[in-house]
Structures are given as C-alpha cells and as structure tokens.
C-alpha positions as CSV (number, residue, x, y, z in Angstrom):
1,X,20.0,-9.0,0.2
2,X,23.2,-8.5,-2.1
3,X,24.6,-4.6,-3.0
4,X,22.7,-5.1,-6.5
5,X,19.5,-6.3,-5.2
6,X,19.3,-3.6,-2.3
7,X,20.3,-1.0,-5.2
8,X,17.3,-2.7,-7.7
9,X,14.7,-2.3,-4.9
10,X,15.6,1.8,-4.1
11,X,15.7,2.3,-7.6
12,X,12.0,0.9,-7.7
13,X,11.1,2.4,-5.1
14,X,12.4,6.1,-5.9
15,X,10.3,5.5,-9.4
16,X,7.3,4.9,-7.3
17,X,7.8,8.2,-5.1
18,X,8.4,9.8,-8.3
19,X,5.6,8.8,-9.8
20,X,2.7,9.7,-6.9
21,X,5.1,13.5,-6.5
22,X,4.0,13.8,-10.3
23,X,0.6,13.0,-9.6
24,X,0.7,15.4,-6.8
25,X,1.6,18.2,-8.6
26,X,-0.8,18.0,-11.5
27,X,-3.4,18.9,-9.2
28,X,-3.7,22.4,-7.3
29,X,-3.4,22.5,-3.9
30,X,-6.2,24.8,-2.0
31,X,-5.2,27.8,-1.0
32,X,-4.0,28.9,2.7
33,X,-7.4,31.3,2.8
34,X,-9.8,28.0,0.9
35,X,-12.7,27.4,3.4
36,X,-12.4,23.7,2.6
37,X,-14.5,23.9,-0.6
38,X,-14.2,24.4,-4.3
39,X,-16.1,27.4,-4.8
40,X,-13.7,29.0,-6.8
41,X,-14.3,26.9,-9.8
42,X,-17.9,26.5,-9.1
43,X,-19.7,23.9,-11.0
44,X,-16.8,22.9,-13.6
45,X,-17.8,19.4,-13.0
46,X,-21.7,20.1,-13.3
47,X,-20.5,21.6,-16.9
48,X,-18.4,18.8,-17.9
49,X,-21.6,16.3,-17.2
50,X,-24.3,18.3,-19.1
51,X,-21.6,18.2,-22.2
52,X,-21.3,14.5,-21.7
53,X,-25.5,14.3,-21.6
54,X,-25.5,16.5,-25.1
55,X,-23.4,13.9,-26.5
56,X,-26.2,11.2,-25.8
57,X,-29.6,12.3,-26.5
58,X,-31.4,9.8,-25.7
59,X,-29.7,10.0,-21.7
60,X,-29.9,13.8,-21.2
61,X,-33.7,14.4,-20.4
62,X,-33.6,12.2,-17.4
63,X,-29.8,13.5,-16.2
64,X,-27.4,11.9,-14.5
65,X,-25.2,12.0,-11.6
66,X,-21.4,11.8,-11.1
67,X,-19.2,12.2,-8.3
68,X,-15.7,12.6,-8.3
69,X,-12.5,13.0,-6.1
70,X,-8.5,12.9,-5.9
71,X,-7.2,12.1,-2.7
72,X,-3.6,12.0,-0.5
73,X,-4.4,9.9,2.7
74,X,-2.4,10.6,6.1
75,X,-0.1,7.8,5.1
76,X,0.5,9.3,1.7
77,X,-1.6,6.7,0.3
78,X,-2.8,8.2,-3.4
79,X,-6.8,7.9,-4.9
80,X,-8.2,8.9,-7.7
81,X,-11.7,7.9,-8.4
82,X,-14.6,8.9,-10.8
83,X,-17.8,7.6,-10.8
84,X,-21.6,8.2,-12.9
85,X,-24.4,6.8,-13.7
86,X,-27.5,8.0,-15.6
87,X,-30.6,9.2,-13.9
88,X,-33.0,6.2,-15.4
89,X,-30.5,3.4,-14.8
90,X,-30.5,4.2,-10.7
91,X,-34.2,5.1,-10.7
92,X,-34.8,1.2,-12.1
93,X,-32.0,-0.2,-9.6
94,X,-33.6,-2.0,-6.7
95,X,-32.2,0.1,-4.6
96,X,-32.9,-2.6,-1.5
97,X,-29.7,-4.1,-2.8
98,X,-27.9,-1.4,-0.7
99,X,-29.4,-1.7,2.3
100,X,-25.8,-3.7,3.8
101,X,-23.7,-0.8,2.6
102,X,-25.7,1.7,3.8
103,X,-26.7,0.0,7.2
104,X,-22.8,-0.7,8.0
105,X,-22.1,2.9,7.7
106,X,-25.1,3.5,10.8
107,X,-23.5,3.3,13.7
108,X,-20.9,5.3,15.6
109,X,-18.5,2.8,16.4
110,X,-17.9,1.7,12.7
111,X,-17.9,5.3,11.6
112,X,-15.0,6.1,13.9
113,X,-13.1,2.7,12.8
114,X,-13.4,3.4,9.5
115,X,-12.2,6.9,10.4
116,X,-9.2,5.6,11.9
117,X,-8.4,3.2,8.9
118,X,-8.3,6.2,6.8
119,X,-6.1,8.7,8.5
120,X,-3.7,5.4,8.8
121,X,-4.3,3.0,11.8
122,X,-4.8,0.1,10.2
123,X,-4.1,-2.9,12.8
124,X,-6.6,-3.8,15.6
125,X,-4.2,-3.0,18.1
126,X,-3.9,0.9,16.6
127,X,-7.8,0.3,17.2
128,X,-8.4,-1.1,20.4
129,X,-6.3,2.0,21.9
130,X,-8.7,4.1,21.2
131,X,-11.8,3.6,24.7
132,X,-14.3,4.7,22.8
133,X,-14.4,2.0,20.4
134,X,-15.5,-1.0,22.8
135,X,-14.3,-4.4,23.6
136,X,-11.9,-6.4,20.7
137,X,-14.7,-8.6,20.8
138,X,-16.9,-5.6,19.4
139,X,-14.4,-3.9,17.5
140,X,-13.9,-7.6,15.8
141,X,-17.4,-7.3,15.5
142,X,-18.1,-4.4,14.1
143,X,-14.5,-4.5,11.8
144,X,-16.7,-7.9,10.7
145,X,-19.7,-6.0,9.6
146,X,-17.4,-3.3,7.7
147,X,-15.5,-5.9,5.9
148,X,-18.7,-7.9,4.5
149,X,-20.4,-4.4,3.0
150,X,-17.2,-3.8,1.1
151,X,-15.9,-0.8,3.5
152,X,-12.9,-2.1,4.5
153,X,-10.6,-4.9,3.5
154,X,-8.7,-7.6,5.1
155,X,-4.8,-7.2,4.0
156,X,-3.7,-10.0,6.8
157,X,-2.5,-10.2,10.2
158,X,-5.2,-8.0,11.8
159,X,-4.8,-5.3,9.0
160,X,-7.6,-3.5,7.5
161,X,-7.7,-1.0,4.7
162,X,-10.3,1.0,3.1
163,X,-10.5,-0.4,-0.7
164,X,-9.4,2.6,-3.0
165,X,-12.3,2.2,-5.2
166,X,-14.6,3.3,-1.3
167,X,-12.0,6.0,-0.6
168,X,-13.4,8.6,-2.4
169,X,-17.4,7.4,-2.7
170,X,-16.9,7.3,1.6
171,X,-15.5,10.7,1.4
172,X,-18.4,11.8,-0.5
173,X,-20.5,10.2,1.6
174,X,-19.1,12.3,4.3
175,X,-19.7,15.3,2.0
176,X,-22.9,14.9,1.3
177,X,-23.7,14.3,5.2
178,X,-22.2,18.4,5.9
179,X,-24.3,20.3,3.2
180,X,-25.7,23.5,5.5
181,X,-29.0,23.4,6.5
182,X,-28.5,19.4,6.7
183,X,-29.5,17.8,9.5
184,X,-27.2,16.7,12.2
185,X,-24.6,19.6,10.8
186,X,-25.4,21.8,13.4
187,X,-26.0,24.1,10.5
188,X,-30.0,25.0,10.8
C-alpha cells in the first residue's frame, strides 16, 4: 500500500471513530451510584408510546408494545435498535412461528456461546477454550442451531457474530428474564 493510500484509509478510518465517539456522547452515561436501571427517568418511554397510540385511534384501545435499546459491545461494536408493534397485530400472529427462536435460546450451552459472541469472542477457537461449552463437535452443533434461528451469523472462517438487528431484542430478552419476583432470579 502506497503513502497516499495508507493516508486515505486512516483518514477513513478516523471519520469512522469520529463518528460512533459522536454517537457516544449524545447518550448519558449512568451514573457511578446507577443500580443498573433507568429509574431515574421512569417510564419516559411508556409516555412517548401512549402519545404515539393518541395519534391513531383506531390502535390505542388494544395498546401496544415497544422495546428499545442503545448499546456499546466489549469490542466497541455500536447498536441502536427500536422496535413495536400493536397489541392486535401480535395477538393475530401465529405465534407457533417462533417456536425456533425461542427454542434455540433453551439451552445452557447456546446461552453461554451467544454470551461469548457478544462480549467479543467470536471464532470457535475463542469458544472451544472455554470447558464448559462441550466438544467442537457440539459447540458446531449448537453454533448450528443458533445460526438457523437468526441468533448468530456466519461472517467466514469460523466467525460468528450476533446480527445487530438481535443485539438489543437478545439483551431484552435477558431483561425481561431478571424482573424481581421472576422465576429463576433468585429474587422470590
């Protein structure tokens, strides 16, 4: 690579840091004494979707749902997602259609990969080092399984990712999973 084409790609790449520090810093970072939650601005979102369910009439007395995140991985990968959907529209959804999704988030062993895929191992060998996670035979298996729900993605050469638009619906997943008094949060 030539002096000009080495200088073209920093300069590419510097906009691209740039760019994600800006998104950064339009959000507010929790404070050092945040328990981990959003309390402080309790229900903002819940306001912003019964405004949205004034504006349509004809939606609002059956509600609607809508979840919403903005994530920094490990690896400094960036996520923004948004997602909702009106209360009658999922109750008429056959919701048998995602039974795959749901089923390939059942078990340990793919819980933990995907875990690991998140917080930045992404290569089976990053994988098969950790005991707990079986044979590469079952790992392949199981990365298998993840891969034809939609969970992860194949980016070549025994690389897996977790498809940005699953980032944050996993993470609320996840969420969903620790609300006190939940089972299997230890919280009773």
């Amino acid at each position: 690579m030539d002096d000009d084409a080495r200088y073209l790609h920093l300069e590419a790449r510097l906009a691209e840091v740039e760019a994600r520090l800006a998104k950064l810093e339009e959000f507010p970072r929790p404070s050092d004494e945040a328990d981990g939650s959003l309390e402080a601005e309790a229900f903002w979102a819940l306001r912003g979707l019964r405004e949205r369910l004034a504006e349509q009439p004809a939606m609002a007395p059956a509600g609607g749902v809508l979840f919403t995140g903005v994530v920094t991985l490990p690896d400094g990968e960036y996520c923004e997602w948004q997602q909702g959907a009106f209360t009658h529209a999922l109750l008429r959804h056959d919701w048998a259609e995602f039974s795959n999704a749901f089923s390939a988030l059942a078990h340990p062993v793919r819980l933990r990969l995907l875990q690991e895929v998140v917080r930045g191992e992404r290569t089976v060998a990053q994988l098969q080092e950790h005991e707990d996670m079986g044979t590469s035979g079952q790992i392949y298996h199981h990365l298998r399984q993840l891969t034809a729900s939609g969970w992860l993605q194949s980016s070549g050469r025994g690389q897996y990712t977790v498809p940005e638009v699953r980032v944050v619906p996993l993470l609320i997943a996840l969420s969903a999973m620790t609300v006190p008094g939940s089972p299997g949060t230890g919280e009773e």
